[in-house]
N, C-alpha and C positions, 0 to 999 in steps of 0.2 A: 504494500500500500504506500501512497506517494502522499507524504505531509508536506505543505509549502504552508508557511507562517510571515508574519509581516509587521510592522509599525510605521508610524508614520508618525514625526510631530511639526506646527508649527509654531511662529511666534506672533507676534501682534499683527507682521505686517511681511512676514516671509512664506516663502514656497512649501507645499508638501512634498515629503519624498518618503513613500512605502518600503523599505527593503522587502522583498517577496522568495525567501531561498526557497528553491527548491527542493533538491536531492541533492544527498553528498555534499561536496562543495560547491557546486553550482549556484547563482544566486542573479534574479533579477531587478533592476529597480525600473520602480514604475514612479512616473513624476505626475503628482497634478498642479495643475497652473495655479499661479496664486492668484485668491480668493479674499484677500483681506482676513482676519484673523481665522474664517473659518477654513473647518480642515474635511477642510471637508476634503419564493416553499406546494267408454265404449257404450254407445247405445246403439242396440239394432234399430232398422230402421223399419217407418210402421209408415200404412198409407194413410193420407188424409184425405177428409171431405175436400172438395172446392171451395164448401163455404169457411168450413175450418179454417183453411190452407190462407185465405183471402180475410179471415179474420187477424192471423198470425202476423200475417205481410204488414197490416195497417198499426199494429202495434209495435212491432220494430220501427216502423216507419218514426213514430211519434217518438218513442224511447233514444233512436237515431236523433232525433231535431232536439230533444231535452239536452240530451249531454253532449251534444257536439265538440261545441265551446272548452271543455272541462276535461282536465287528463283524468284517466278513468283510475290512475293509482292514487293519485290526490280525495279525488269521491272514496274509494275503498277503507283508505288509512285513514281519512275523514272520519268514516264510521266506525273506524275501529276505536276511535278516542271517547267513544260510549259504550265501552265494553265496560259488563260490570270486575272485569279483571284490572287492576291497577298496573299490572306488568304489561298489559297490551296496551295497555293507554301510553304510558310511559315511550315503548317501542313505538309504536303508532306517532309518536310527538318528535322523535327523535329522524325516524324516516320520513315525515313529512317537511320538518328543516332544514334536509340533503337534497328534496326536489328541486328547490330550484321554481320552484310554482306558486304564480303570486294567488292562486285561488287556495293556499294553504296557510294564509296570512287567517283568516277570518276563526276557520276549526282551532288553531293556537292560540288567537287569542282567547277564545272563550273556555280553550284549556289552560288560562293562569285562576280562573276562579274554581280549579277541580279540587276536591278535597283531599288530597293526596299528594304530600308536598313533591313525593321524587315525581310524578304526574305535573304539579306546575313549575318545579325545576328543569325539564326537559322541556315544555314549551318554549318558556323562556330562553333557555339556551338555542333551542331550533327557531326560534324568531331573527335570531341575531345573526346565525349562521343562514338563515335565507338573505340578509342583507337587501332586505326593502325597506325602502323609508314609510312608507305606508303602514310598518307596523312599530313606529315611534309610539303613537297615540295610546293604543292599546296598553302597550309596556309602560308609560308613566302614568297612565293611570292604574295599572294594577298594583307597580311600586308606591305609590300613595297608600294606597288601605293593604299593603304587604306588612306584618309584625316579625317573621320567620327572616334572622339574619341570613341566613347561606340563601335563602332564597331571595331577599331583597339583592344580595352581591352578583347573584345571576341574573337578574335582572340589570343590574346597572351596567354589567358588562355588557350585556347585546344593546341596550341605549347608548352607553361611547360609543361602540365600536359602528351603530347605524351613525351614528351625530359624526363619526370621523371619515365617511362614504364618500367625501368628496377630494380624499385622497387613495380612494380603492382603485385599481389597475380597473379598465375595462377588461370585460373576456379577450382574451387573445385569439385571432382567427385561426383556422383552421389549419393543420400542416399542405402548405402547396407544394405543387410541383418538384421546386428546388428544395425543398427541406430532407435534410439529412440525417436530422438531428432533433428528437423529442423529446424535453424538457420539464418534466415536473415538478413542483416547488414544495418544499414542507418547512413550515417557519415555526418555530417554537420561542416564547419570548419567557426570558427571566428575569425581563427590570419592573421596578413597582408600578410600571405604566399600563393601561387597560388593553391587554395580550391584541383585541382586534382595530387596534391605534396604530401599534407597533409595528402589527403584521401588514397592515396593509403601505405603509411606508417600506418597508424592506420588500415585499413582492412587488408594488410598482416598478420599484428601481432596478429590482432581478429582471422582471417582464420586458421591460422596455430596451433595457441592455442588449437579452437574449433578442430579440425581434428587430432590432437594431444590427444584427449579424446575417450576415449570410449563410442559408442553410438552416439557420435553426427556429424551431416552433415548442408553443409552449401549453403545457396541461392545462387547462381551465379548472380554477379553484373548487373542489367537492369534485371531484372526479377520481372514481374507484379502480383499484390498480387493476382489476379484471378490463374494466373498460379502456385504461389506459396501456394495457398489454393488446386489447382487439389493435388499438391504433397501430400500435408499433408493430405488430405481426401483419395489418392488412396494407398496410402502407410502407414495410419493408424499409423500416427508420432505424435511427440506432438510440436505443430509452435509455435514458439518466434519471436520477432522481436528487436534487441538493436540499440535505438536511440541516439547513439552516439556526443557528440557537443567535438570538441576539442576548448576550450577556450584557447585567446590569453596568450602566456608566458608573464608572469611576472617576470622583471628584476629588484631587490628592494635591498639595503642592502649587496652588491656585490654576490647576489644570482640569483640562477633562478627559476622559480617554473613554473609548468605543471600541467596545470588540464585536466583532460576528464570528463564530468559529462555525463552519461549512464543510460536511461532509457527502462526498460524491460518489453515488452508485449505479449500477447500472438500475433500468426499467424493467417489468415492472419484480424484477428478485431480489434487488435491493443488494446486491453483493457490491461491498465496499472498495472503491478503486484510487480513491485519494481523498486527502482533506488538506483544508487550507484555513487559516485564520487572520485574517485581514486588520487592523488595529489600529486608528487611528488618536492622536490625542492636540488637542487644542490649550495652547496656551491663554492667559488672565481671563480665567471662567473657572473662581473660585466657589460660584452658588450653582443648584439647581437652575440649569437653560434648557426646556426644551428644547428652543427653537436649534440651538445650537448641536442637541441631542439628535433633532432629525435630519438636518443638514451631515449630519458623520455618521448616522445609519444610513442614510441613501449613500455615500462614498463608500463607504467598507463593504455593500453591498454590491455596487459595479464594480469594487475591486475585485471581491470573490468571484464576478464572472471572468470578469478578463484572466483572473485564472484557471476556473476551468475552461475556458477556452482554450488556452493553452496547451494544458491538459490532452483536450480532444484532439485536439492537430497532431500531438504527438502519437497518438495509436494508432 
């Protein structure tokens, strides 16, 4: 396995320079422009009547024009959120915040008043993880009249993380033609900031990077490795997958410093083929900055491409 590690510091009003060693002694540096101080995842079959037959036809017909509109697994899961089983509801809440389906905004919501906290814990989290602003409303008014701390805290995560949507990557298109190269993102966040704030600052800047390159195309966020192995086998790509940790800023010595440590595997078996740790730090930013937090999570994360890019050229 190929570890490549990095730093980078600047000063009030100089250049960055990452050292990125490779292997062995081998070592590259990667320079970014200056910035001013920033440094910047079976039925037989039976005959019918005609009138029968012509009754059947008109009833499909109807049931057809009802649900048209409406993914028929969203209506299903729907129903299953009134199972008198707490564990299917549960389930039911959690598979309907991976659809992707804004007709499962409504069933969620009205499972944060189910009596059953892991039942409105899993709404709640499957609201957030749908990432429609449409279901703001809902969430702040359940966190209102919510008394159950782990459940008020799962709630306010899927409210940052919808309130921070206007830095979420758009879905990334399709793999065309020229694409080589199939890229899935997994972001894992360990600073005290709300995981889907973070995440979606570090995956924009991965996204855009990757899409930015020739040849390469990228997983769209909630997409299962089965689904993302159909891609890569029918489309004859070569699958990666970068497990991304943004570690907690460290504020030491009136500095700030940013890690992402980024580990690289193949698709979708996950067998580990290198890591890299990218690490930048910013001088006179003695207090808590976001602003300057997110500026050196978006760099340490195009850094981590341009390493694995490198990476891939070489195999």
């Amino acid at each position: 396995m190929r570890r490549i590690g990095g730093a980078g510091e600047v000063g009030a009003s100089g250049p960055l320079h990452a050292d990125m060693p490779t292997s062995g002694d081998e070592s590259s540096r990667v320079h970014i422009p200056e910035v001013g101080r920033l440094c910047i995842f079976d039925r037989p079959m039976v005959r019918l009547t005609r009138a029968l037959t012509s009754f059947l036809v008109a009833v499909c017909v109807l049931l057809v024009a009802h649900t048209s509109t409406a993914d028929p697994r969203t209506t299903v899961l729907a129903g299953q959120l009134k199972s008198d089983d707490y564990r299917v509801r549960t389930q039911a809440a959690l598979a309907l915040g991976a659809s992707g389906d804004e007709a499962a905004i409504k069933p969620l919501c009205d499972a944060l008043t189910d009596e059953n906290a892991s039942v409105k814990t899993a709404a709640a989290a499957a609201l957030g993880k749908l990432t429609k602003p449409a279901s703001l409303k809902c969430l702040e008014a359940a966190i209102a009249k919510e008394t159950v701390p782990a459940i008020k805290s799962t709630m306010q995560k899927s409210i940052d993380g919808l309130k921070a949507g206007t830095t979420t990557a758009a879905a990334p298109p399709a793999p065309g033609k020229d694409a080589k190269f199939y890229v899935a993102l997994d972001i894992t966040n360990k600073t005290s900031r709300p995981a889907a704030e973070v995440e979606a600052i570090v995956r924009a800047a991965m996204q855009a990077k990757l899409l930015g390159k020739s040849g390469y195309a990228v997983a769209p966020k909630g997409e299962t490795v089965t689904q993302g192995g159909t891609i890569v086998k029918s489309k004859k790509l070569k699958g990666f997958i970068l497990m991304a940790t943004v570690e907690a800023p460290v504020y030491a010595g009136g500095s700030l410093s940013v890690k992402i440590s980024v580990a690289m595997a193949t698709y979708p078996d996950k067998s580990i083929q290198a890591s890299f740790s990218p690490k930048l730090t910013q001088s006179n930013t003695p207090t808590s900055d976001t602003k300057s937090e997110d500026a050196l999570f978006k760099l340490c994360a195009e850094s981590a491409i341009d390493s694995f890019v490198k990476v891939t050229a070489s195999m």
